[in-house]
C-alpha positions as CSV (number, residue, x, y, z in Angstrom):
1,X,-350.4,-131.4,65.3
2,X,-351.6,-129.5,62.0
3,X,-348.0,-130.1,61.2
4,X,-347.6,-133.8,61.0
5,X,-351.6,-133.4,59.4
6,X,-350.3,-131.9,56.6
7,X,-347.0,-133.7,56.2
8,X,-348.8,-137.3,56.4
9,X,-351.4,-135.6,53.6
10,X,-348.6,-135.1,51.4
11,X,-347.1,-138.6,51.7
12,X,-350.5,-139.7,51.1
13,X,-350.9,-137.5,47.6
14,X,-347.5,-138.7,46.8
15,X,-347.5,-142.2,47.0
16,X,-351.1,-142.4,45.3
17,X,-349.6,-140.4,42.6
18,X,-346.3,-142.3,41.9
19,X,-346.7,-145.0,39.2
20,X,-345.5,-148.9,39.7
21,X,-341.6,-150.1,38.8
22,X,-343.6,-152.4,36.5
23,X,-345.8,-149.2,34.7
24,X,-343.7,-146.1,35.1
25,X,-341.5,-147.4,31.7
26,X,-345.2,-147.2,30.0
27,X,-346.1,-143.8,31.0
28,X,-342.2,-142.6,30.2
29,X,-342.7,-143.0,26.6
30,X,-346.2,-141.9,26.0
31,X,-348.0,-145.8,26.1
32,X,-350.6,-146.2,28.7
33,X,-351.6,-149.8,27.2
34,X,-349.0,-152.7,28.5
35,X,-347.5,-154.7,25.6
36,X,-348.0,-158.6,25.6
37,X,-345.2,-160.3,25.8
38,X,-343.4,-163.0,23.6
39,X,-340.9,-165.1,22.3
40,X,-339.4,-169.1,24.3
41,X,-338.0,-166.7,27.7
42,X,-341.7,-163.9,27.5
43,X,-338.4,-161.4,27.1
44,X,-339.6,-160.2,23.9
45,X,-342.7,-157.5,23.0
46,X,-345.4,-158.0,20.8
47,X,-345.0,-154.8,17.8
48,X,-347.5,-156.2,15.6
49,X,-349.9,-159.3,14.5
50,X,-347.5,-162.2,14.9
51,X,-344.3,-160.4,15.0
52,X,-342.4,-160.8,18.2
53,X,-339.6,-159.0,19.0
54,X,-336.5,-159.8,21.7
55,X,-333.8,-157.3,22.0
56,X,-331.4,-159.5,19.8
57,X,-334.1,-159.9,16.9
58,X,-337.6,-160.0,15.7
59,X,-339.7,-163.3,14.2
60,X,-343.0,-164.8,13.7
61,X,-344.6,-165.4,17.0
62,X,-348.4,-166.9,17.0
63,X,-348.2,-165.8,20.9
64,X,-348.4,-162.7,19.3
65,X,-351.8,-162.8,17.5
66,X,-355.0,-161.5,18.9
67,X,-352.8,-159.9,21.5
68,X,-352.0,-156.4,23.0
69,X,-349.7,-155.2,20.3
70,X,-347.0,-151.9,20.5
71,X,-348.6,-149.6,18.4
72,X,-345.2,-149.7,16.5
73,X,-342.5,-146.7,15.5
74,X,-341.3,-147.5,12.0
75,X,-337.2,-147.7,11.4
76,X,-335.0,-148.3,8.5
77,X,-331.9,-150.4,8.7
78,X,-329.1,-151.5,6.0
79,X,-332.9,-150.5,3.7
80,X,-334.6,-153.0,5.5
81,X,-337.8,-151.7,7.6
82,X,-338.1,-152.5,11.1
83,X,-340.0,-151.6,14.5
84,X,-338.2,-149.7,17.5
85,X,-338.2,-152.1,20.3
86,X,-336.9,-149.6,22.6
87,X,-335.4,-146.2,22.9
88,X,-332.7,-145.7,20.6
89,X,-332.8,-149.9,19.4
90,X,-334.5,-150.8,16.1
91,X,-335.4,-154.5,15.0
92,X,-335.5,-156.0,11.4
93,X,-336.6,-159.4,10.8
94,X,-332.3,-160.2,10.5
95,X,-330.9,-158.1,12.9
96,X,-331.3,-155.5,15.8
97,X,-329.1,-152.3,16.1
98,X,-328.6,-149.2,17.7
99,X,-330.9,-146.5,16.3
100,X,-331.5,-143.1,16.5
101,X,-334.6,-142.3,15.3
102,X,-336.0,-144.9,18.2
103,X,-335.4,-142.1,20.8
């Protein structure tokens, strides 16, 4: 009986201390504050006032102002200055490519 007490006490610490499919990305790289999403499909992320960015490129959202915005990670690409939109991907307002200062 003490047993099954204390295994059933350690599903319950377990479970309460696991993190969401939807949040654990977040907490991975160091962001506790969700990004607002953007672009004609929501599959791009807000990295700054009005800038939304997709994984193919970034442009001029107004979806993106007053909204939760990436505190972004600067880039550099062909001299061009971008945002990381994810780990090892960096944005420009042209193009997106692999990066690896994004890790």
């Amino acid at each position: 009986m003490q047993m099954t007490c204390i295994f059933l006490y350690l599903i319950l610490i377990g479970g309460t201390v696991g993190c969401f499919l939807s949040s654990c990305p977040y907490r991975r790289y160091g962001r506790n504050v969700r990004c607002s999403s953007c672009g004609s499909e929501m599959n791009g992320v807000c990295v700054a006032e009005s800038v939304c960015c997709t994984s193919t490129s970034c442009s001029e959202d107004i979806s993106c102002t007053d909204a939760t915005v990436c505190p972004p990670r600067m880039c550099e690409l062909a001299g061009s200055t971008g945002f990381c939109i994810a780990p090892a991907m960096c944005c420009t307002q042209n193009f997106c490519q692999s990066n690896y200062r994004c890790l």
